[in-house]
N, C-alpha and C positions, 0 to 999 in steps of 0.2 A: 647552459652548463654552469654549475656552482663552480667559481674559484676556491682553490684551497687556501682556507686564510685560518686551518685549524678550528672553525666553529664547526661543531657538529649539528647538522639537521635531528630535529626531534623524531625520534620513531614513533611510525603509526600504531594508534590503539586496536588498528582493524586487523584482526587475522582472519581475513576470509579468500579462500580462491573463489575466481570467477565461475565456476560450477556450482559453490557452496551460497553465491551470493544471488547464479538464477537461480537456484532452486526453492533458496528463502523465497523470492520475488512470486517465482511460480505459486511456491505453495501460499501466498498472502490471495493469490488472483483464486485460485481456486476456494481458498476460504469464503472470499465475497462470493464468487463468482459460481462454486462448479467447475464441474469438467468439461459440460456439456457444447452443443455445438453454441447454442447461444451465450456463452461464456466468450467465445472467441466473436459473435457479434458485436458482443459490448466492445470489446477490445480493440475491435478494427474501428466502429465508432468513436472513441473516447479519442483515439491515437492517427486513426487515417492508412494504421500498416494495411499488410492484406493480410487473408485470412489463415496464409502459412505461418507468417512470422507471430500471428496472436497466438496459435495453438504451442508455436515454438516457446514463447514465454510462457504460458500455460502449463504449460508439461517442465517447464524448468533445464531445458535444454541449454539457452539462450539467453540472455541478459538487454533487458532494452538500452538504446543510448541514453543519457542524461535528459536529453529532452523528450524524450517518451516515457522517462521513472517521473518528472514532471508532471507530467500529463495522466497518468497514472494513480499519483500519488491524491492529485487534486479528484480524481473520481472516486478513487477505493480507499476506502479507513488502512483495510488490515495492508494495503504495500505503504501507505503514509508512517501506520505503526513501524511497521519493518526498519522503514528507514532513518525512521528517529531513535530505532532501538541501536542501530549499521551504528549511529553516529554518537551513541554512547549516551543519548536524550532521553533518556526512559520517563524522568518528570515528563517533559513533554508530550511521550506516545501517550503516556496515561491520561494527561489533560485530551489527548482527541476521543479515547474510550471513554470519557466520562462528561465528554459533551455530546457524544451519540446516547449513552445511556440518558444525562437529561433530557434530551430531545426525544427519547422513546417514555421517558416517562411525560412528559407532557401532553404528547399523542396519546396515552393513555387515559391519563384526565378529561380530556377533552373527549374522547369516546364513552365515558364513565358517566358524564355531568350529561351525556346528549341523551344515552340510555337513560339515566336519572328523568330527565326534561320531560322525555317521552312516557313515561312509567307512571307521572303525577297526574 
């Protein structure tokens, strides 16, 4: 409990309900992921829940604990994006999109220079 000594605590930048906040989460998992049944394999993999509670996040019912948005957030871009956007970090979601994007561009060179290789 805060003593009252007249300092006002800052108010949160977050306006989100708990419904508003799985359903962002949901919909970043099905971004990556699908809807599908293997969607919820990945899920129960990456985290260890069972296969109720991934589909629960999945569909946006549900919101995982902190250490399952963790564990989460270290497998899937689009919930890492989500939660850096939750936290007002948008430089930083954009730095994770643009180092997946260089990373797909490199893969792509590197597919380009093998077909090149093989072609001469």
């Amino acid at each position: 409990m805060v003593p009252k000594s007249g300092t006002r605590l800052p108010k949160t930048r977050i306006l989100l309900s708990d419904m508003e906040f799985a359903a962002a989460i949901g919909n970043a998992l099905k971004e990556d992921l699908g809807g599908s049944r293997r969607a919820s394999k990945s899920v129960m993999a990456w985290t260890g829940v069972s296969d109720h509670t991934a589909r629960a996040w999945i569909n946006g019912h549900v919101s995982p604990s902190a250490v399952h948005m963790i564990m989460l957030a270290a497998q899937c871009r689009p919930v890492m994006r989500v939660m850096l956007q939750l936290t007002g970090n948008d430089v930083a979601a954009l730095a994770v999109e643009l180092e997946a994007i260089e990373n797909a561009l490199e893969n792509l060179l590197k597919a380009a220079r093998r077909l090149r290789s093989h072609g001469s």
